[in-house]
LOKEKE-340525 format. One line per field, with one value per residue: x, y, z of N, C-alpha, C in turn; residue in three letters. Coordinates in pm, 1 decimal, decimal comma. Each point is the difference from the previous one (the first is absolute). Last residue first. Layout:
LOKEKE-340525
nX = c(X_...) $
nY = c(Y_...) $
nZ = c(Z_...) $
caX = c(X_...) $
caY = c(Y_...) $
caZ = c(Z_...) $
cX = c(X_...) $
cY = c(Y_...) $
cZ = c(Z_...) $
code = c(Ala_...) $
This chain:
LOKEKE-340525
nX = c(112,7_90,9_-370,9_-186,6_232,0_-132,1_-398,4_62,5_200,0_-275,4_-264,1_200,7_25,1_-346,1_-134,3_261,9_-166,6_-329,5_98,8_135,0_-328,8_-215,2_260,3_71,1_309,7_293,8_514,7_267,9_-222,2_-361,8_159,6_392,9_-48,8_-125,0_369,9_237,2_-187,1_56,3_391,7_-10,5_-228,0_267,7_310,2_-243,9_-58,7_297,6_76,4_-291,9_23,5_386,2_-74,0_-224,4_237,8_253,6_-209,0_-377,2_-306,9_-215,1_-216,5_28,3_-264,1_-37,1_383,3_95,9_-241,7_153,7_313,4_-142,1_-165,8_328,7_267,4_-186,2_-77,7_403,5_143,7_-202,6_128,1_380,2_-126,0_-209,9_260,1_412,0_527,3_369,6_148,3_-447,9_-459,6_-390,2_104,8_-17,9_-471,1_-417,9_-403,4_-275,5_-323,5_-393,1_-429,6_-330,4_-506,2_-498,3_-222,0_14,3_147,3_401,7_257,8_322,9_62,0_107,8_276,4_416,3_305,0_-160,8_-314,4_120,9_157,9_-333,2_-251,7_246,5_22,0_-334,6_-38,3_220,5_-243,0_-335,2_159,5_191,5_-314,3_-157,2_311,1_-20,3_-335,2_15,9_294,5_-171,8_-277,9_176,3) $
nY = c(-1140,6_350,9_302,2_-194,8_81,7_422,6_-1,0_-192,5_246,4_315,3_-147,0_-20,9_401,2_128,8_-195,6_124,5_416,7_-110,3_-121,7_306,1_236,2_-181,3_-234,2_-313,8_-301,5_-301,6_6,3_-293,3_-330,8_141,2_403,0_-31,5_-242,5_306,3_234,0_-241,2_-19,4_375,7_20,4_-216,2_258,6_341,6_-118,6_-71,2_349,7_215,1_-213,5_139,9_378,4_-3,7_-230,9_191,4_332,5_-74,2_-96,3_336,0_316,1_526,9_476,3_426,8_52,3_-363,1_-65,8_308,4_-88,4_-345,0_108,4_227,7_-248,2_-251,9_228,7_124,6_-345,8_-27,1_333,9_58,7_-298,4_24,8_226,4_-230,3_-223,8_225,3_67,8_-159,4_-515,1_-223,2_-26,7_-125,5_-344,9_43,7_159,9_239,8_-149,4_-376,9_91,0_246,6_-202,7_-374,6_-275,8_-115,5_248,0_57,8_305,8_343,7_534,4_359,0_415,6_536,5_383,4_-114,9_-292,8_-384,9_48,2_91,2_-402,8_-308,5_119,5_-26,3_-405,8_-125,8_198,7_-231,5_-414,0_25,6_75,0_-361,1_-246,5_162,2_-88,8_-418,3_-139,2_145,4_-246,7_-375,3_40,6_57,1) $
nZ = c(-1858,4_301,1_230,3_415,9_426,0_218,0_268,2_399,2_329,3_292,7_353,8_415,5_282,7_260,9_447,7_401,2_260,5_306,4_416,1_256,1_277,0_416,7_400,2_491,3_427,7_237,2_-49,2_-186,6_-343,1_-293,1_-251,4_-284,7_-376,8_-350,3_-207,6_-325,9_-436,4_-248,4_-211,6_-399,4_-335,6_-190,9_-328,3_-445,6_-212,0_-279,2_-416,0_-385,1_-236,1_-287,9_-434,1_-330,3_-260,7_-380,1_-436,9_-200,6_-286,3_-137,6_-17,9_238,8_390,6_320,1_276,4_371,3_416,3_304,6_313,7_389,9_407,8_243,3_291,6_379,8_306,3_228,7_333,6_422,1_353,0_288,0_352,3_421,7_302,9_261,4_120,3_182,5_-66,9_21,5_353,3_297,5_346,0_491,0_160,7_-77,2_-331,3_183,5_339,4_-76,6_-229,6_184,0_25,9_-1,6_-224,2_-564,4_-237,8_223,5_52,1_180,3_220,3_89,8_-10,2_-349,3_-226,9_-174,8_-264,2_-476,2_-274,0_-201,6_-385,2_-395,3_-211,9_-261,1_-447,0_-330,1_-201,3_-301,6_-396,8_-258,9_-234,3_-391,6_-397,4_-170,9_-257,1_-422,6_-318,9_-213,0_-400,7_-439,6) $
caX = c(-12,2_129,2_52,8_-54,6_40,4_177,9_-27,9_-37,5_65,0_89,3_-50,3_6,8_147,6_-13,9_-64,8_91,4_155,1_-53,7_-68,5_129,1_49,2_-35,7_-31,4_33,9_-151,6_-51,9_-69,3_113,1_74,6_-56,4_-143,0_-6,8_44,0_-139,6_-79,2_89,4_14,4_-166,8_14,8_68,0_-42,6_-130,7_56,8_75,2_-132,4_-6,0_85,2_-58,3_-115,0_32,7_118,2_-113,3_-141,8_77,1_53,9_145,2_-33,0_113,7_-67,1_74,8_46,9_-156,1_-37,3_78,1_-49,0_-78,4_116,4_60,9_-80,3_-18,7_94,1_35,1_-107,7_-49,1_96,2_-78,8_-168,7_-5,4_36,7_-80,0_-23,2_-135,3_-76,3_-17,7_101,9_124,9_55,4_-74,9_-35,3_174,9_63,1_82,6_124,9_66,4_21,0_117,9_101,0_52,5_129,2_65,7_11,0_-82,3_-146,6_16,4_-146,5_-13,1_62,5_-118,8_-100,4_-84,1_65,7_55,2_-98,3_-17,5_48,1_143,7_-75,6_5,6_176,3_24,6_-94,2_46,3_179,0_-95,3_-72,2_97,3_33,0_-95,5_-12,6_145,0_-26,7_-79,8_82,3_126,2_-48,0_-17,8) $
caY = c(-147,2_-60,7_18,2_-56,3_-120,6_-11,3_100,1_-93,4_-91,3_122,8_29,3_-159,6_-24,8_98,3_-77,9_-65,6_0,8_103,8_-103,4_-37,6_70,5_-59,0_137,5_3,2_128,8_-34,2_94,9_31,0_-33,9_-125,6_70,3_92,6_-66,6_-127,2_67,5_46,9_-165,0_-28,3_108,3_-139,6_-155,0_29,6_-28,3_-121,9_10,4_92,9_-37,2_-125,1_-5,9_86,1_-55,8_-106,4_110,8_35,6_-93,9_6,1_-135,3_-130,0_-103,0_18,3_98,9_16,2_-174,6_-8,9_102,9_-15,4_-65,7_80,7_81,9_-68,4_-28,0_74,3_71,7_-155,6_-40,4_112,6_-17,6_-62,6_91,3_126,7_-119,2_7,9_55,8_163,8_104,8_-40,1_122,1_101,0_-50,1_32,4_-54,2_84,1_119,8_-50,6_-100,8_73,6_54,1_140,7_-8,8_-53,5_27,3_-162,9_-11,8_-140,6_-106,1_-27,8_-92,1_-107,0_12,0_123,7_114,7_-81,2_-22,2_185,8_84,0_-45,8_3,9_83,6_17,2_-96,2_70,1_130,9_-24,3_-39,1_150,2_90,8_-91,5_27,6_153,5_11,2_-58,6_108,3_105,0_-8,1_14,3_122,6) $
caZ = c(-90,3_-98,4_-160,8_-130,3_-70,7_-57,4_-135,8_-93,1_-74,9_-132,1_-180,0_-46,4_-99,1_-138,9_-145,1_-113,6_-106,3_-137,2_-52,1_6,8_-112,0_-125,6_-17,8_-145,2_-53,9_-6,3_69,5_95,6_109,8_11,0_89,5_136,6_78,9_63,3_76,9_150,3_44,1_81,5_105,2_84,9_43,4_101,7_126,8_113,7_19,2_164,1_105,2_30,9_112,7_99,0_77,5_71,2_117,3_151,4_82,9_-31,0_67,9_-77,8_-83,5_-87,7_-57,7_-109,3_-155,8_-100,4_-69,7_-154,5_-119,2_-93,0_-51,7_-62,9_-177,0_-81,5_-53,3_-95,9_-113,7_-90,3_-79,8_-88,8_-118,0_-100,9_-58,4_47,9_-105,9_14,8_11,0_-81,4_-101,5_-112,9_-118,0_-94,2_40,4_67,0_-76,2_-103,0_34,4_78,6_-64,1_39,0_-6,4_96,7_92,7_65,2_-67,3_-68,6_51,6_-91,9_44,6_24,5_145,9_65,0_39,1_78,4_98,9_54,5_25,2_108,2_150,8_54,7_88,5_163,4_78,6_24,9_94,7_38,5_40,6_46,9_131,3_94,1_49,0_72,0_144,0_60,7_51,4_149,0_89,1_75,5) $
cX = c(-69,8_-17,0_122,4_13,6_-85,2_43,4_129,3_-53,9_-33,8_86,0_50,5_-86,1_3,8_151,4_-23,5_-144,8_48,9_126,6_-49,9_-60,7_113,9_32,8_-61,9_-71,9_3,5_-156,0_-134,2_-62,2_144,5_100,3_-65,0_-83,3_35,8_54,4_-143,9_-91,4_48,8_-16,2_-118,6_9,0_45,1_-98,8_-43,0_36,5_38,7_-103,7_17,2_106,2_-32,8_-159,3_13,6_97,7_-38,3_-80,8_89,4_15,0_131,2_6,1_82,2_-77,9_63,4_33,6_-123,5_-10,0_92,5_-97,2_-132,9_66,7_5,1_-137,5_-117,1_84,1_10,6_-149,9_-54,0_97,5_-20,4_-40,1_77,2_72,6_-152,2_-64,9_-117,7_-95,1_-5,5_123,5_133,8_88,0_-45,7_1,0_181,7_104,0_93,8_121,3_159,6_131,9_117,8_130,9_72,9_136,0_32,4_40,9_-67,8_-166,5_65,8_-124,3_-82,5_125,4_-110,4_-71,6_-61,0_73,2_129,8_-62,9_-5,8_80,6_47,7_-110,4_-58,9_98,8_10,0_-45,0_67,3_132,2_-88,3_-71,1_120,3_23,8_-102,2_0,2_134,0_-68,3_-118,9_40,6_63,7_-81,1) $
cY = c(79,4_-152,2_-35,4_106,8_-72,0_-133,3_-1,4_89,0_-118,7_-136,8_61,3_-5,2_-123,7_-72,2_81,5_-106,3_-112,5_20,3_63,0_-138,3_-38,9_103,8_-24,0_134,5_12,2_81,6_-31,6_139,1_92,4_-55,2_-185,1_17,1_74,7_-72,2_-52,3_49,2_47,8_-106,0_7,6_125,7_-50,0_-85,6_104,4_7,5_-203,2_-65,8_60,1_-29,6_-105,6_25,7_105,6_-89,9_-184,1_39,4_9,8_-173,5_-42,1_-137,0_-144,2_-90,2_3,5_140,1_33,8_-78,4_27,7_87,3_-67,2_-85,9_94,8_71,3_-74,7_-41,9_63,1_15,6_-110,7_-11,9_118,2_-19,7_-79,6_58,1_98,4_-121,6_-72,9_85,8_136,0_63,9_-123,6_97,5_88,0_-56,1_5,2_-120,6_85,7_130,2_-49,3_-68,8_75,9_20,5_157,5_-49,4_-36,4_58,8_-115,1_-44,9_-121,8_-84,1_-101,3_-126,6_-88,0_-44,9_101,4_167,9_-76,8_-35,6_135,6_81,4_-31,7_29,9_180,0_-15,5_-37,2_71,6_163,3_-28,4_-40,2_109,9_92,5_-43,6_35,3_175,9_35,1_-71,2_104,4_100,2_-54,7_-25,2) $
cZ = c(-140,9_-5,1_-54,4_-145,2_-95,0_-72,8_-37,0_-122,9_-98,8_-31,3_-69,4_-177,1_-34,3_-52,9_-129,8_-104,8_-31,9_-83,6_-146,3_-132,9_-96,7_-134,9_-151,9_-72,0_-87,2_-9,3_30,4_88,0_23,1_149,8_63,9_59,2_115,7_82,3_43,5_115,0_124,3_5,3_90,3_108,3_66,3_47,4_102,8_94,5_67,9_68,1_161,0_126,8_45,6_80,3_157,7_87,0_74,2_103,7_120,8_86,7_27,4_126,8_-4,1_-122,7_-139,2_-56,4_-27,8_-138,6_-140,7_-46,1_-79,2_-149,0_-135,6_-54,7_-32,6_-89,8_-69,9_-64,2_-130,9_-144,9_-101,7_-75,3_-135,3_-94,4_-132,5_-129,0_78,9_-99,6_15,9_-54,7_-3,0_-102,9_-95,5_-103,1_-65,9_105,6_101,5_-76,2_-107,9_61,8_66,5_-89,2_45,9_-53,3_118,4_168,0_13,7_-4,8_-67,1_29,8_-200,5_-30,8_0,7_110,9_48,8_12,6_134,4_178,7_120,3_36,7_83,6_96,9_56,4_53,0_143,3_135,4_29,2_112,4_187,4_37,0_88,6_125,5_86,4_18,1_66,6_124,6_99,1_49,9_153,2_128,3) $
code = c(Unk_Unk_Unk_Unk_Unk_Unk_Unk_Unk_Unk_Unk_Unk_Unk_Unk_Unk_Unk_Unk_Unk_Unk_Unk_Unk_Unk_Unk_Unk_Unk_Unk_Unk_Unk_Unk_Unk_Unk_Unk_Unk_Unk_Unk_Unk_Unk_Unk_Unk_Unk_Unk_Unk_Unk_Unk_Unk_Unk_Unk_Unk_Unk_Unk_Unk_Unk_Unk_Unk_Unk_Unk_Unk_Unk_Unk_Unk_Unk_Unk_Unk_Unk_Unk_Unk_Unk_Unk_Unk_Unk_Unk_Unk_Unk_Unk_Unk_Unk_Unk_Unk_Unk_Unk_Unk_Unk_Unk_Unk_Unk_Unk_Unk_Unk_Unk_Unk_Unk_Unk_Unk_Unk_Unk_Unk_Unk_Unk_Unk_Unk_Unk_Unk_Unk_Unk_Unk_Unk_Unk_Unk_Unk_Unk_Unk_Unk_Unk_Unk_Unk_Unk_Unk_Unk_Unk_Unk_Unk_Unk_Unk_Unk_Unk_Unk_Unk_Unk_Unk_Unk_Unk_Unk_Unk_Unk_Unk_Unk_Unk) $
């Protein structure tokens, strides 16, 4: 139980930062980047910032939310499901190699780096290894 309730803090925690990105890359305050001399703005309103027309945030929030919910669900129901841990583990991979991509973007081709962006893929890089140490 107790994975299941880091992985629900860590997603809860990725959620939250797709949607500051979010609300802060569409509204009237400008988004802050927290090491300052970078320029998040920089990064999320570049053409990188959406995949096939979808806002690369709402992805996040996607992938956050099932994976939040699906093990609220498992401490709920009770049951330790091998598919549940399989399917967070594999999303949660290839949210990993996706924030490999996206680092190599911001590293050489835009050359700014957004530390909110940085944060998310080190939440989905731990939502995978918790994933993978409950199916060894």
């Amino acid at each position: 139980m107790l994975f299941h309730l880091a992985i629900i803090l860590l997603a809860s925690s990725g959620f939250a930062i797709a949607l500051y990105v979010y609300r802060h890359k569409h509204g009237p305050v400008p988004l802050l980047c927290p090491i300052t001399k970078h320029k998040c703005e920089t990064v999320v309103h570049s053409r990188y910032s959406k995949l096939f027309g979808i806002p690369l945030e709402f992805l996040g929030m996607a992938y956050y939310g099932f994976t939040a919910v699906a093990h609220i669900v498992a401490i709920i129901s009770g049951l330790e499901s091998t598919l549940l841990i399989t399917a967070t583990f594999i999303l949660s991979l290839f949210a990993f190699c996706f924030s490999l991509y996206l680092t190599a973007i911001q590293a050489f081709i835009l050359r700014e780096w957004c530390t909110w962006c940085l944060l998310s893929a080190s939440i989905c890089t731990a939502i995978a290894l918790l994933a993978l140490k409950m199916l060894l």
